[in-house]
N, C-alpha and C positions, 0 to 999 in steps of 0.2 A: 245791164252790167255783164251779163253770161255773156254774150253774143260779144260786146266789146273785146274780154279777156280772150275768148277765143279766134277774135281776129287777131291781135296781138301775138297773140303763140304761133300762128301762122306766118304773122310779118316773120316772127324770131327765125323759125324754122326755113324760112325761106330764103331768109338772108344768112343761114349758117349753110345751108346747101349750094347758095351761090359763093359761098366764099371756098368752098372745098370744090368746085366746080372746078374741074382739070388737074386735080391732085394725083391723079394717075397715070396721066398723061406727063405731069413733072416730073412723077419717080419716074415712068421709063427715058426721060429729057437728062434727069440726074444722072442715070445709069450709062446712057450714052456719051455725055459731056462733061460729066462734074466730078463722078467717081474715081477718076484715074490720077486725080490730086484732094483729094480729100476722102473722108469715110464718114460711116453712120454704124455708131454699134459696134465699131474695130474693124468692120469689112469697106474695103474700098482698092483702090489700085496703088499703083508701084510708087507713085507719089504721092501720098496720103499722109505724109509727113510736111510735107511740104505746106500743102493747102489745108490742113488739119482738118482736125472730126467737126460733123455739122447738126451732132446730137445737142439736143433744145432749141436748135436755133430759133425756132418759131415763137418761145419762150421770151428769149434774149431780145428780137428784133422784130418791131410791127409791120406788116406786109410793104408799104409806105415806104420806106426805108430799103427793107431788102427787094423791089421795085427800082429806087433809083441805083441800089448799087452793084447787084447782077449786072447791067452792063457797062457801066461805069465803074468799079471799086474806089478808084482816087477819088471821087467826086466824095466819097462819105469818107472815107478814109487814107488819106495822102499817102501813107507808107504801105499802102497794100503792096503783096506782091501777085495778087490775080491779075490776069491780064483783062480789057476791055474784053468783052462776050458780044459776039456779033450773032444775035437773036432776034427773032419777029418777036412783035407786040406779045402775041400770043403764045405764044413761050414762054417768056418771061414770065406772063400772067399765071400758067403752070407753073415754074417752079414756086410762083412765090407761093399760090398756093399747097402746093408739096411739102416747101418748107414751112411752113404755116402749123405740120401738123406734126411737126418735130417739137414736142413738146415737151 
């Protein structure tokens, strides 16, 4: 029963490290791409009005979701006014993880 639980706590542990895998890699993807129309925390760029603040989001929306709509927005949301994001796979997968831990 020891040995089971303690694989378990390992699956858990392993599967919350791979889901924060590239979360650093997002913020600096953020910082490059995202901050210049939105903010975190009240800092962000000249248009941060526009794309508004992205404090909880990781709260608000499950990875799944903020997945398809980083580069698509109109697919989840018709009235977005973010434009399509022309991103590798693996970017996307950063920020979603990034955003993930906006809590």
């Amino acid at each position: 029963m020891m040995l089971r639980t303690i694989g378990m706590l390992g699956t858990l542990f392993a599967s919350a490290s791979l889901a924060l895998a590239g979360a650093d890699e997002g913020k600096a993807l953020y910082a490059q791409k995202c901050a210049v129309c939105h903010s975190i925390g009240g800092e962000g760029g000249m248009m941060k009005a526009k794309g508004g603040p992205l404090d909880g989001v990781g709260a608000k929306r499950d990875a799944a979701w903020l997945k398809a709509y980083i580069p698509d927005p109109k697919s989840k949301m018709p009235d977005a006014k973010m434009p399509k994001m022309s991103l590798t796979a693996q970017q996307i997968d950063d920020l979603v993880a990034y955003m993930q831990t906006l809590k």
